[in-house]
C-alpha positions as CSV (number, residue, x, y, z in Angstrom):
1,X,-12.8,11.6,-17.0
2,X,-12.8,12.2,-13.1
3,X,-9.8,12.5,-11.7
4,X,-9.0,13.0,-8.1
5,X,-5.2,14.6,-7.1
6,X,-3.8,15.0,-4.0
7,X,-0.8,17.1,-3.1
8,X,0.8,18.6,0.3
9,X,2.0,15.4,1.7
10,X,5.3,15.0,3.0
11,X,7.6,14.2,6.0
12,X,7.1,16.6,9.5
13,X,8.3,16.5,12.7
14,X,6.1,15.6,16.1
15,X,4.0,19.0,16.6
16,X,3.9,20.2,13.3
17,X,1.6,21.0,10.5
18,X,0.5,19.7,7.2
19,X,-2.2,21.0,4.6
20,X,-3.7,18.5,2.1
21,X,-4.9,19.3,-1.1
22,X,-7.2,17.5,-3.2
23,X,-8.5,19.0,-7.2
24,X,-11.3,17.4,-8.3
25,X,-12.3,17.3,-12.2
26,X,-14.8,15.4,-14.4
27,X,-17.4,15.6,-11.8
28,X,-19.2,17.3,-9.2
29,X,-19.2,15.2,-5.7
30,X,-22.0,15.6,-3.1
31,X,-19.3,14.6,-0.7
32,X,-15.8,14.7,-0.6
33,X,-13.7,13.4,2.6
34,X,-9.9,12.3,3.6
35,X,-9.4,8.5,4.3
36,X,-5.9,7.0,5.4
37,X,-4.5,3.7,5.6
38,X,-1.2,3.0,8.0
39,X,0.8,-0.1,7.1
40,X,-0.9,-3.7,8.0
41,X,-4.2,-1.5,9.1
42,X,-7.5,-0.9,7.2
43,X,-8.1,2.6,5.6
44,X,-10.0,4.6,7.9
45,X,-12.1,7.9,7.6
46,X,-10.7,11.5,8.7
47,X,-13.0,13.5,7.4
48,X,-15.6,14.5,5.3
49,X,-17.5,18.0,4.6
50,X,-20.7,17.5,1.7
51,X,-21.5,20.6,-0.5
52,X,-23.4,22.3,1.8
53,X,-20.1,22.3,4.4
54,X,-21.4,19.9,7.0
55,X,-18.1,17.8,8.4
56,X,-17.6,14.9,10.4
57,X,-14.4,13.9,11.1
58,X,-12.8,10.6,13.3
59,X,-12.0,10.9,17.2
60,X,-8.4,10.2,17.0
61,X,-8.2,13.7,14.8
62,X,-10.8,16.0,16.5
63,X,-9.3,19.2,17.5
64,X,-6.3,19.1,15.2
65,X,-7.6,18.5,11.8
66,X,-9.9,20.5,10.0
67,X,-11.6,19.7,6.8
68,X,-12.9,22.7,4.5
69,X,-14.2,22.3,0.7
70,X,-13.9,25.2,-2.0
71,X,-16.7,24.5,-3.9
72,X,-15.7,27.0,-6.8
73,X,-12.7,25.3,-7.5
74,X,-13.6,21.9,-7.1
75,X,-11.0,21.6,-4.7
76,X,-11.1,19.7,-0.5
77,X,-8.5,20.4,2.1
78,X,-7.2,18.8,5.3
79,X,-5.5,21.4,7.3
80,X,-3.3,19.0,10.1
81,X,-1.8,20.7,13.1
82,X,-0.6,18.6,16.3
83,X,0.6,15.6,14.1
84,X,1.4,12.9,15.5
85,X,3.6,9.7,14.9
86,X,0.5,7.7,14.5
87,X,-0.7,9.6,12.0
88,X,1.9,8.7,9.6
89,X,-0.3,6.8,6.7
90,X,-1.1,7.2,3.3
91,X,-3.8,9.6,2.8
92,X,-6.6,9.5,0.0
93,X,-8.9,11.8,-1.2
94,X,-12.5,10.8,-1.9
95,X,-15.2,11.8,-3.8
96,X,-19.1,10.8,-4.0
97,X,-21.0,11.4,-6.4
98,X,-23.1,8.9,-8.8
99,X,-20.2,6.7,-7.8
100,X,-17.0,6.8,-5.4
101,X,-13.9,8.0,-6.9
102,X,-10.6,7.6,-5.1
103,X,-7.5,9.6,-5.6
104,X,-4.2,7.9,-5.8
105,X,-2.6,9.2,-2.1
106,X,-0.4,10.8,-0.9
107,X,2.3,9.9,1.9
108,X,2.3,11.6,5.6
109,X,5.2,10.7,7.8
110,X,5.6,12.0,11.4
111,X,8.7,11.5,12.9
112,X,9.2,11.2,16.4
């Protein structure tokens, strides 16, 4: 069974810092990326790294977030400095691999 959990949410002030985890079992994902989704919006990329460490990652987050992948433990993170109100969302973990596998979130609030 794959399964895709997410910890390290939670609520931060404007400025601060956050680090996203994501464990990964059951399979072994070509790609594995951040998504969020903000109330009434569409769930949007943040960013992804594949296997071999190539990342992309959104605009709005450039500079402040940085995506890295433990291979070995089957395990993505999303290290967030600079947060901002906006990016208060819920934030999912994804995985590719024969198919797309989505973790169940986990809330980020920034408070202004």
């Amino acid at each position: 069974q794959v399964q895709l959990v997410e910890s390290g949410g939670g609520l931060v002030q404007t400025g601060g810092s956050l680090r996203l985890s994501c464990a990964a079992s059951g399979a072994i994902f070509s790609s594995m990326g951040w998504y969020r989704q903000a109330p009434g919006k569409d769930r949007e990329l943040v960013a992804a790294i594949t296997m071999g460490g190539i990342t992309t990652s959104a605009d709005s987050v450039k500079g402040r977030f940085t995506i890295s992948r433990d291979n070995a433990k089957n395990t993505v993170y999303l290290q967030m400095n600079s947060l901002k109100p906006e990016d208060t969302a819920v934030y999912y973990c994804n995985g590719v691999s024969s198919k797309v596998y989505w973790g169940l979130g986990t809330q980020v609030t920034v408070s202004s």
